[in-house]
C-alpha positions as CSV (number, residue, x, y, z in Angstrom):
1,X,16.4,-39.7,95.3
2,X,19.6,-39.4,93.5
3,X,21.0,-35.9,94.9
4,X,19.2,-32.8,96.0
5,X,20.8,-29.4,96.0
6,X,21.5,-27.0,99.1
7,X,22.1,-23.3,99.7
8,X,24.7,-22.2,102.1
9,X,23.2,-19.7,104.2
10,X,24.0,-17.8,107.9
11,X,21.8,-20.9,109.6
12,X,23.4,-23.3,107.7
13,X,22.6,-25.1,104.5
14,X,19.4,-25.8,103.6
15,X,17.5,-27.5,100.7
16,X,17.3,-24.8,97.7
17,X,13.7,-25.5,96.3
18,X,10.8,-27.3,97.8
19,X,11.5,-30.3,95.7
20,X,15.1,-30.4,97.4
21,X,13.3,-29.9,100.8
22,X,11.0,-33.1,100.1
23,X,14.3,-35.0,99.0
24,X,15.9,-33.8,102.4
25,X,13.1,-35.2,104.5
26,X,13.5,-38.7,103.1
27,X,17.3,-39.1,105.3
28,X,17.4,-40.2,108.1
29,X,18.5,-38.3,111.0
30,X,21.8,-38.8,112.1
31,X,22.9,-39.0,108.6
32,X,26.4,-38.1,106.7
33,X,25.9,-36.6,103.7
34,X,28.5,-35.4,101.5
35,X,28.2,-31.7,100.0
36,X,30.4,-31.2,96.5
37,X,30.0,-28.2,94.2
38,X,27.9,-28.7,90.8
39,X,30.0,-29.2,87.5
40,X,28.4,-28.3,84.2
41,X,27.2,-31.8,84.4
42,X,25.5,-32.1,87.3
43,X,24.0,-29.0,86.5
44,X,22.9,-31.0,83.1
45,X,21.2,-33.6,85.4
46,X,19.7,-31.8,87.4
47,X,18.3,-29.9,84.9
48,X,16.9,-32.9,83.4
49,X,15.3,-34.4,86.5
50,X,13.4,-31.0,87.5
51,X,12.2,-31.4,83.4
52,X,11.1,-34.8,84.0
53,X,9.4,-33.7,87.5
54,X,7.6,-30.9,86.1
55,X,6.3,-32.5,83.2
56,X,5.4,-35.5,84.8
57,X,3.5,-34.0,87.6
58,X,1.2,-32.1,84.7
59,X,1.0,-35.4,83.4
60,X,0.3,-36.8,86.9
61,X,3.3,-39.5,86.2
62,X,6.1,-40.6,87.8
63,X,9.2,-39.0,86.6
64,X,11.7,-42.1,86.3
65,X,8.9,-43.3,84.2
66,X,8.5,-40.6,81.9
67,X,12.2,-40.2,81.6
68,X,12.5,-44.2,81.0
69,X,9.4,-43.9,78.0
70,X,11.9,-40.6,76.2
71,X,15.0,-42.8,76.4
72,X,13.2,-45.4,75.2
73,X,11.0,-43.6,72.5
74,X,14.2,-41.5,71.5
75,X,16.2,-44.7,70.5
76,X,18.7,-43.8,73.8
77,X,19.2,-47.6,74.7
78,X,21.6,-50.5,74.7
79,X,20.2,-53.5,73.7
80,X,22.1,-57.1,75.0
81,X,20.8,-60.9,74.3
82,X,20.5,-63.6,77.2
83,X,22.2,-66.8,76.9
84,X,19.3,-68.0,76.1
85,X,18.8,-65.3,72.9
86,X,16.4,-63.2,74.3
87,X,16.7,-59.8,73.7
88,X,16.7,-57.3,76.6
89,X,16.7,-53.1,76.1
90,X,17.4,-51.0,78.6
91,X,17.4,-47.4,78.5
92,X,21.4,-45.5,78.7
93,X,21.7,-43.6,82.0
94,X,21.5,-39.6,81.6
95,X,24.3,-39.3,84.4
96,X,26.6,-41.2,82.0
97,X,25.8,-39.1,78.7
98,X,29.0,-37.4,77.0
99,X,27.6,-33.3,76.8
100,X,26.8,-33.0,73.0
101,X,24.6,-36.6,73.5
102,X,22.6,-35.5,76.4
103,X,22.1,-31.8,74.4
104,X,21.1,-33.8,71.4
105,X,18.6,-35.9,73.3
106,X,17.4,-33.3,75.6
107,X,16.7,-31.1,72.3
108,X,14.5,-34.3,71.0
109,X,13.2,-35.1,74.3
110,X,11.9,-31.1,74.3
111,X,10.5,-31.6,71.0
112,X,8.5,-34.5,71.9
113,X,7.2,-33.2,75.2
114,X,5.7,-29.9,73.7
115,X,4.4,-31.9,70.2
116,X,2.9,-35.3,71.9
117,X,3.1,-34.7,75.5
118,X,2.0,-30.7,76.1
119,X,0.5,-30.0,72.9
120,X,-0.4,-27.0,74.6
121,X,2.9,-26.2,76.0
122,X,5.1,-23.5,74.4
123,X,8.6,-24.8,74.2
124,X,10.5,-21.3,75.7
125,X,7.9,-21.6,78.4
126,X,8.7,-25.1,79.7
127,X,12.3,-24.0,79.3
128,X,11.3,-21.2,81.4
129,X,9.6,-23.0,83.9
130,X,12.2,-25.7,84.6
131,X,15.4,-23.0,84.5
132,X,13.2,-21.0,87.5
133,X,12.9,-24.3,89.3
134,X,16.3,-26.2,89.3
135,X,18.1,-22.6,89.3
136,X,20.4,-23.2,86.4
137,X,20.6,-21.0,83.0
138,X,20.1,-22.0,79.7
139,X,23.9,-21.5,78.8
140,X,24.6,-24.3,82.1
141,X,22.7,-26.8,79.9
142,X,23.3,-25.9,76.4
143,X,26.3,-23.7,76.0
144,X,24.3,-20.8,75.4
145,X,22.4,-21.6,71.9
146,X,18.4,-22.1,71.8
């Protein structure tokens, strides 16, 4: 678990979606968490994450696993040799993508989910599906063009 998100309400806050609810169970009680506002790239991430969630639960995967297989498949790593001069890849961390990378990637990553992953899978209706989930709009992730 990375971050889950909250909704202020008149009891409090309390986890926004039932995937932020099963985040929320896993602290501890007696726990300090701190609350900050999303940015538009948190908003990116977490759109991402609720992608690789949905998808991977269809595919009955894990979804650091899926997401690790798209960095890897979509050439998004960084490759360093040992002292030894083996080679070691390991995929670049979404968090840490500049915004026109992850929207170039996350337009490839679409692509490959709906032609090799969901064959069956309309693209606007994934898109669909994830924005109702992670409550973010299109224009949040990609500046408003499809």
């Amino acid at each position: 678990m990375d971050s889950f998100l909250l909704e202020k309400t008149p009891r409090g806050f309390v986890p926004a979606f039932p995937q932020d609810a099963d985040d929320a169970d896993l602290v501890p009680m007696g726990t300090q968490v701190r609350v900050s506002m999303p940015g538009k790239s948190e908003k990116m991430n977490r759109f991402f994450w609720a992608l690789m969630t949905h998808v991977g639960n269809a595919l009955g995967i894990d979804k650091r696993s899926l997401a690790t297989e798209l960095l890897v498949k979509l050439n998004r790593v960084d490759a360093f040799q040992f002292t030894d001069g083996r080679m070691q890849v390991v995929p670049r961390s979404i968090a840490a993508m500049k915004v026109d990378e992850f929207r170039a990637f996350l337009d490839e990553a679409l692509l490959l989910l709906v032609t090799h992953y969901l064959p069956d899978m309309p693209r606007d209706r994934l898109l669909a599906e994830v924005l109702r989930m992670c409550g973010v709009s299109y224009a949040d992730i990609m500046g408003g063009r499809r």
